[in-house]
KEVOKOL-778064 format. One record per atom (N, C-alpha, C, O): x, y, z. Coordinates in steps of 0.02 Angstrom, whole numbers, padded with zeros to 5 digits, always signed. Layout:
REM KEVOKOL-778064
XYZ
...
END
This chain:
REM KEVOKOL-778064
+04893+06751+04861
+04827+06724+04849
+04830+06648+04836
+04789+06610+04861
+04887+06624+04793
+04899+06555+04799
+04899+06497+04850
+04868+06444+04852
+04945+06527+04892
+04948+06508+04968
+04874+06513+04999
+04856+06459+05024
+04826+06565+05004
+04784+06543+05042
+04735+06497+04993
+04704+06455+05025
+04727+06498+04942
+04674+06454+04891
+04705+06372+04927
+04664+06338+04958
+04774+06350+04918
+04794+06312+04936
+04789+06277+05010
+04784+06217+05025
+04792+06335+05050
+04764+06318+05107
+04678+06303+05130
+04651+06267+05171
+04665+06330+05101
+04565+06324+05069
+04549+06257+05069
+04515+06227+05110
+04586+06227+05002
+04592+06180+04971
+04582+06123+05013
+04532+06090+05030
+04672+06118+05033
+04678+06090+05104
+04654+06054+05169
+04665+06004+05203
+04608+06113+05165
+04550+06108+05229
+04497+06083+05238
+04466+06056+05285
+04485+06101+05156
+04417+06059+05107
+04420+05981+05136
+04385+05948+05174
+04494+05965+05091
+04503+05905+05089
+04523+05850+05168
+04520+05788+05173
+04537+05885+05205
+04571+05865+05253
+04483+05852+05308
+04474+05805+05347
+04438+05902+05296
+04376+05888+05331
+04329+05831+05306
+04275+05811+05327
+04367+05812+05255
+04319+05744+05245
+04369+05672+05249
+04360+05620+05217
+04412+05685+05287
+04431+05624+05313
+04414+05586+05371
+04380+05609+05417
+04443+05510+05369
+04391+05465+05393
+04421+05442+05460
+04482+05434+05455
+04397+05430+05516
+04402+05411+05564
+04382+05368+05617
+04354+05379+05671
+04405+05306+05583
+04371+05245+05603
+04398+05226+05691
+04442+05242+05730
+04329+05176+05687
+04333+05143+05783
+04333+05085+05787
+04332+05061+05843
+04335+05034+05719
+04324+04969+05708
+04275+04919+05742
+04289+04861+05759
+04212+04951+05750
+04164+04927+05771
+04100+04902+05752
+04073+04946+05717
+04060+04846+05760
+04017+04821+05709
+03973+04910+05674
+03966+04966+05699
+03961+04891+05631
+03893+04941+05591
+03929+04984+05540
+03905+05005+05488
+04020+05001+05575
+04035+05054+05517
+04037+05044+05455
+04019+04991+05431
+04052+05079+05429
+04045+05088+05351
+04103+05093+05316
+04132+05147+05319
+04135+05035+05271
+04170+05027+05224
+04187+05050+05167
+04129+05038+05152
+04215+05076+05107
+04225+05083+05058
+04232+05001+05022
+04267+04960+05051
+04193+04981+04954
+04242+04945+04911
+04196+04956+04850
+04140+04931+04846
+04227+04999+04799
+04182+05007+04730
+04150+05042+04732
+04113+05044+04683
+04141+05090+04778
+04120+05151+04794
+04039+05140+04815
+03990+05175+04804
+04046+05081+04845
+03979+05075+04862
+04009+05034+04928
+04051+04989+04932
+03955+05085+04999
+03982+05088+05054
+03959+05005+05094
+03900+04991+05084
+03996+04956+05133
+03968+04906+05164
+03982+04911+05244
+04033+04934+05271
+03922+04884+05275
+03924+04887+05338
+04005+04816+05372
+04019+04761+05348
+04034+04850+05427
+04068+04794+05447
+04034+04754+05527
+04000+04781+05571
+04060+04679+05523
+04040+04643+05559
+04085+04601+05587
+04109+04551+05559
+04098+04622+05642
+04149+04574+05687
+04127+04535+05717
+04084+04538+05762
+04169+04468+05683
+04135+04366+05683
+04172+04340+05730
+04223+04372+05741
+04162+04291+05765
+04203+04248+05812
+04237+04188+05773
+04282+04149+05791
+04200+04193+05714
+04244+04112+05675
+04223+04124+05613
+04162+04123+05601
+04286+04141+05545
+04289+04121+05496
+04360+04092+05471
+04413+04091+05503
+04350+04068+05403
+04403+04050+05373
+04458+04083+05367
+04512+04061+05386
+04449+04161+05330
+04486+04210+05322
+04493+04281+05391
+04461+04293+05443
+04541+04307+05363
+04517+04380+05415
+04490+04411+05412
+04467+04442+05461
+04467+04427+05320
+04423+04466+05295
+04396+04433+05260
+04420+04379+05244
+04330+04455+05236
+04297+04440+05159
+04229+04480+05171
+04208+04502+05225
+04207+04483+05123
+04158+04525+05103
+04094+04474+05096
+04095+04437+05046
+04044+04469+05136
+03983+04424+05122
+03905+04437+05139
+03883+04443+05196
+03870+04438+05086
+03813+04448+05107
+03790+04543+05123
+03749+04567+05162
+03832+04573+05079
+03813+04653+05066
+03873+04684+05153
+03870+04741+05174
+03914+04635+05182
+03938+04647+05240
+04012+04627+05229
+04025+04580+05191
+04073+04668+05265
+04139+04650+05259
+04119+04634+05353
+04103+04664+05405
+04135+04565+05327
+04159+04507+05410
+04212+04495+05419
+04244+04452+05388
+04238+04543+05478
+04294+04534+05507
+04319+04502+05566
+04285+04513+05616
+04373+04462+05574
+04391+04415+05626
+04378+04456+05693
+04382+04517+05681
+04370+04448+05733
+04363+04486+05799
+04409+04469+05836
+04426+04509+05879
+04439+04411+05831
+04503+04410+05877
+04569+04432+05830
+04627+04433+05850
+04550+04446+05774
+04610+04498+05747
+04629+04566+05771
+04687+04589+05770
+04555+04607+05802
+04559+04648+05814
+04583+04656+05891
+04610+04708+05912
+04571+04599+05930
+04583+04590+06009
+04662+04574+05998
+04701+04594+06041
+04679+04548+05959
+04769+04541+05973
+04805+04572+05930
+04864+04570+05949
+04799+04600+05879
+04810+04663+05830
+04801+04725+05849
+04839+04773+05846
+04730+04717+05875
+04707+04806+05863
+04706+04808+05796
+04712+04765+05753
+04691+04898+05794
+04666+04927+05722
+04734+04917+05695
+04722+04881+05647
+04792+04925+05695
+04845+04884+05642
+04824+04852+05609
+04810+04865+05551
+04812+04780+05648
+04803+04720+05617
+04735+04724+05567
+04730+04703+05509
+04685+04757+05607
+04628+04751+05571
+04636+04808+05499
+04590+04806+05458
+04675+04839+05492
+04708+04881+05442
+04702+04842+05371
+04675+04834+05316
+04783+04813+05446
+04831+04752+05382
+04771+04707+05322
+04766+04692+05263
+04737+04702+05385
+04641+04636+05344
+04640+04681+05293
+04661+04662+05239
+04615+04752+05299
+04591+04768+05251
+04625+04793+05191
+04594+04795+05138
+04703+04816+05195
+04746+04826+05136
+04738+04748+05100
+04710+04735+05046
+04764+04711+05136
+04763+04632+05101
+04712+04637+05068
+04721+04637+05007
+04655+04641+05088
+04587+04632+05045
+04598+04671+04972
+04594+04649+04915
+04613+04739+04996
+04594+04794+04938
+04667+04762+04879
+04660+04771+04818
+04704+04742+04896
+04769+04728+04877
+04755+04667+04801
+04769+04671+04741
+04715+04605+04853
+04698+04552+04809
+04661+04575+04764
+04676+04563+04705
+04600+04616+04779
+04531+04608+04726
+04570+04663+04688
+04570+04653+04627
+04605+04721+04708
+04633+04750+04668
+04691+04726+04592
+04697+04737+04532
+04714+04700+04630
+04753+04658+04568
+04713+04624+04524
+04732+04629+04465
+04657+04585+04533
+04624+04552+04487
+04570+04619+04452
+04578+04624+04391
+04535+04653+04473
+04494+04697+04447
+04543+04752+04388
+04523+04761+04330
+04595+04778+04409
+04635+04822+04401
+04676+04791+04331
+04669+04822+04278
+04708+04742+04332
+04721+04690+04299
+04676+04687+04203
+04699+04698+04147
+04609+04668+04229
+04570+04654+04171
+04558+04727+04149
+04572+04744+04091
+04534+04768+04192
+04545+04849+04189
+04604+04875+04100
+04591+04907+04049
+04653+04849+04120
+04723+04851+04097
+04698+04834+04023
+04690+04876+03978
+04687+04761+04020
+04689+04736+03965
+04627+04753+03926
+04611+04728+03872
+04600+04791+03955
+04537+04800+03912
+04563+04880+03880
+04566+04896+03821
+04576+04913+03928
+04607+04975+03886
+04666+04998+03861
+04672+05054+03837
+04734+04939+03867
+04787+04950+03842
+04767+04945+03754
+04787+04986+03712
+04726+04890+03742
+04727+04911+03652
+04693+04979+03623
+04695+05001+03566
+04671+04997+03665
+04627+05073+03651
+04667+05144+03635
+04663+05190+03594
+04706+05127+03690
+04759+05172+03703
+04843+05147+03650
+04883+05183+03619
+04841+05084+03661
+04886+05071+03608
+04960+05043+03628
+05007+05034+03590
+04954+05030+03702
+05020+05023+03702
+05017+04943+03766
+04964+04914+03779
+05079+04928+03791
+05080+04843+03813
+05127+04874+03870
+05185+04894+03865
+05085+04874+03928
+05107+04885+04003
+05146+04814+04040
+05116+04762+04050
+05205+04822+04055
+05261+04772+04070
+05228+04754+04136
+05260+04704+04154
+05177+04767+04188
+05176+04734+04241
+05118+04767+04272
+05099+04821+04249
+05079+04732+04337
+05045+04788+04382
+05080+04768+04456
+05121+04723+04466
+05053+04814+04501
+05071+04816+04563
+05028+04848+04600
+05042+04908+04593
+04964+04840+04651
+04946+04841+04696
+04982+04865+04755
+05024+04824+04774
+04980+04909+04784
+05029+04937+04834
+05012+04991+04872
+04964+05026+04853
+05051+05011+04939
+05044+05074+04959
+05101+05120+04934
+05159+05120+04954
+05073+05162+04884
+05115+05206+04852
+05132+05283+04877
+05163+05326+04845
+05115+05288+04920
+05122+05348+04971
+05057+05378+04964
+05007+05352+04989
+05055+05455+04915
+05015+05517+04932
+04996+05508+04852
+04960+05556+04837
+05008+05460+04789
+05017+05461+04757
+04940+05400+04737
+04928+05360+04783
+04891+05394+04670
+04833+05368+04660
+04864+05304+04608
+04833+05251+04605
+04910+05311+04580
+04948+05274+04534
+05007+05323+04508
+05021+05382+04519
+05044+05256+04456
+05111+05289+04439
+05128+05249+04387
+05108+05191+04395
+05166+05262+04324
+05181+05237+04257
+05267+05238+04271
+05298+05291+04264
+05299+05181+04291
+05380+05183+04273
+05392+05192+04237
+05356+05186+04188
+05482+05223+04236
+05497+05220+04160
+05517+05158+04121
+05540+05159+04064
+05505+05097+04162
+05494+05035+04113
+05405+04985+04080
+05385+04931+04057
+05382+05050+04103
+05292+05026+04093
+05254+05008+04137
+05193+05016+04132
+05283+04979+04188
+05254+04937+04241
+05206+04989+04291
+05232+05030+04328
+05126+04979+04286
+05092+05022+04326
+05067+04998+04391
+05046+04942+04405
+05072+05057+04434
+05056+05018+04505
+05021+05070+04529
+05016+05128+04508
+04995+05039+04580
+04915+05066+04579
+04890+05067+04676
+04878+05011+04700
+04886+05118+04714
+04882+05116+04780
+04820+05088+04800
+04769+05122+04793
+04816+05007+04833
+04765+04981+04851
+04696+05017+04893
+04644+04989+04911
+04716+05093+04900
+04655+05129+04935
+04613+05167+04850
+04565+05205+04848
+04656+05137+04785
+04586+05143+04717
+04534+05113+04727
+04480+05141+04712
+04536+05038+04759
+04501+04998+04774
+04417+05019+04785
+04367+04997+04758
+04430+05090+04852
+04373+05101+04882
+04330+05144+04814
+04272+05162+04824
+04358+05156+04759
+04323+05224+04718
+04288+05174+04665
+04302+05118+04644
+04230+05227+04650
+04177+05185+04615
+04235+05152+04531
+04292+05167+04512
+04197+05119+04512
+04219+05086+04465
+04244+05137+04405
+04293+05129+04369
+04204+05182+04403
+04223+05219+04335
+04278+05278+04353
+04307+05309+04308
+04285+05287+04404
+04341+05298+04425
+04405+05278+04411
+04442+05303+04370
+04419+05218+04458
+04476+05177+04428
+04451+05166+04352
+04500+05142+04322
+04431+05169+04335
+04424+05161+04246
+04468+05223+04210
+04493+05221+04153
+04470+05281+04257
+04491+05341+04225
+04574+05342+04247
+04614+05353+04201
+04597+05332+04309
+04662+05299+04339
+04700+05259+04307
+04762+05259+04306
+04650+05214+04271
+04692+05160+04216
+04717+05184+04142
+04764+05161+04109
+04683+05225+04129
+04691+05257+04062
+04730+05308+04056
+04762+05325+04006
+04728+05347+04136
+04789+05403+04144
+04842+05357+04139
+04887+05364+04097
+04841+05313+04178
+04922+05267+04191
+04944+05252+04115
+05002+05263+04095
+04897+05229+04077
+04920+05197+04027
+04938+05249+03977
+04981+05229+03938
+04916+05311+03964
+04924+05345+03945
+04983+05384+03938
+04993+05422+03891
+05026+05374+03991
+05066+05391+04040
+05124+05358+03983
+05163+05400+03960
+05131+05286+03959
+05160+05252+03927
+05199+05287+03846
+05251+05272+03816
+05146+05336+03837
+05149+05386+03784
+05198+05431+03804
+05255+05438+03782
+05170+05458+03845
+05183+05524+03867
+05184+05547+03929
+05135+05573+03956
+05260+05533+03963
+05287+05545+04024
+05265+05617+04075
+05294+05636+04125
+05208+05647+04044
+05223+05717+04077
+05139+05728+04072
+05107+05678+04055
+05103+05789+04085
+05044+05791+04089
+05029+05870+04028
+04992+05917+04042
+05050+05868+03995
+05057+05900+03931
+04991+05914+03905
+04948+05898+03945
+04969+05940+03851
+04912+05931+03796
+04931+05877+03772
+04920+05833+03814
+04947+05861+03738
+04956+05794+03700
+04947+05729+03755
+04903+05693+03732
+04967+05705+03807
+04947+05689+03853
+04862+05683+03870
+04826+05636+03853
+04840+05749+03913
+04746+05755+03892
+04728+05739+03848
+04668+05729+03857
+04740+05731+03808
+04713+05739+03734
+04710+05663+03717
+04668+05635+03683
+04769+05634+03751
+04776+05550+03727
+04722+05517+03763
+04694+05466+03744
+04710+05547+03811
+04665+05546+03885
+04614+05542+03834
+04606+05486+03809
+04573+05598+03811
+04516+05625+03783
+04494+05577+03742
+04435+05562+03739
+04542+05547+03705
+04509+05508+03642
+04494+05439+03681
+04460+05400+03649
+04513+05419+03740
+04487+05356+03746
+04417+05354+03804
+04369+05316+03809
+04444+05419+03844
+04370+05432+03886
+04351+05500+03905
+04352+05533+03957
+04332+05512+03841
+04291+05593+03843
+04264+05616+03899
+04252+05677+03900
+04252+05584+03944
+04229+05610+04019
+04279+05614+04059
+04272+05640+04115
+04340+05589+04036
+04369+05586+04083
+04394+05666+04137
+04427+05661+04188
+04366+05741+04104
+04360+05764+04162
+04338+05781+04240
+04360+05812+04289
+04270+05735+04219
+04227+05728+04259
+04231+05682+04306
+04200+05681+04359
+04278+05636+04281
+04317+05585+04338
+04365+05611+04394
+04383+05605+04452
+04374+05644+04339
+04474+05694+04385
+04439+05736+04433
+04467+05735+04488
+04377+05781+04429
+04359+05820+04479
+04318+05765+04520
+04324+05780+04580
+04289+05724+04515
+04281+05663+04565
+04314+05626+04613
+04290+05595+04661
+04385+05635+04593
+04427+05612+04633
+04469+05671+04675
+04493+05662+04731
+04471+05727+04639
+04485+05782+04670
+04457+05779+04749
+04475+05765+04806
+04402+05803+04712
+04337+05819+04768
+04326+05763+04833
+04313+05772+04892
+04337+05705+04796
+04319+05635+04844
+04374+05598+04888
+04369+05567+04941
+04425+05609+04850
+04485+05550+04862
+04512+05559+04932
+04552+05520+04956
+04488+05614+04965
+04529+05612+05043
+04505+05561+05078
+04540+05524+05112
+04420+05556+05071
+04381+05498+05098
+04389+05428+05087
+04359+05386+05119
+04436+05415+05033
+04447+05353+05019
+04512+05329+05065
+04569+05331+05042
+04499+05308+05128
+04541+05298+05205
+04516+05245+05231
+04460+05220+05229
+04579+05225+05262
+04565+05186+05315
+04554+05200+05351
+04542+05161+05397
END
């Protein structure tokens, strides 16, 4: 019965993934609020976000392809991630109680974040796309994490006292996180 729940599961998750064509109008993730994209003949950058629109180079995509136009968009999620993610940190490390040695922005595989065993939390630039209170709940697991290496009661519980909702986040991301793709 495990096996097929798992496979259920699976299927759930795997039917709401995303399958982009990199063409003006689609629809972006950043903050969990969706933006149309627009391929420009001339800007400064490759990416940036302007005017409720992510404007993308168009000859990135003509001598790249979707790679390149990828690469635009990890870079993007990568930068604003570090700075958002960052203050994130410092706002709930005194809550929680403890002094995180570093962050890191990254592609971390299959994995939403991760707590080393020297403190340092790093964080897979596709958090980027999930609404804010989301990563709000990601940051507090991580940091939490600092306590308590394992996912224990005492663990939840450390969870609990700093964001009492935080179940309601975890099945949010459950439910959502396949969609958060390139």
């Amino acid at each position: 019965m495990w096996i097929y729940k798992n496979l259920a599961e699976w299927r759930d998750l795997n039917a709401t993934a995303v399958v982009r064509e990199w063409v003006n109008g689609e629809s972006f993730l950043y903050l969990g609020r969706s933006y149309r994209l627009s391929l420009v003949a001339d800007q400064d950058v490759d990416l940036k976000l302007l005017e409720g629109r992510f404007c993308l180079k168009r000859s990135l995509i003509d001598a790249g392809g979707e790679a390149a136009a990828k690469a635009a968009f990890e870079a993007f999620y990568i930068e604003k991630g570090v700075s958002r993610i960052s203050k994130r940190i410092e706002h709930f490390a005194s809550k929680v109680g403890v002094k995180p040695t570093g962050l890191k922005v990254k592609d971390i595989g299959y994995r939403w974040a991760s707590c080393t065993k020297s403190n340092m939390l790093q964080f897979h630039w596709k958090c980027m796309m999930a609404p804010a209170k989301i990563i709000d709940y990601m940051v507090v697991h991580e940091l939490c994490h600092i306590h308590h290496r394992n996912h224990n009661d005492a663990f939840w519980n450390e969870v609990d006292k700093v964001m009492p909702d935080f179940n309601e986040r975890k099945v949010w991301l459950k439910k959502y996180g396949a969609g958060l793709d390139l």
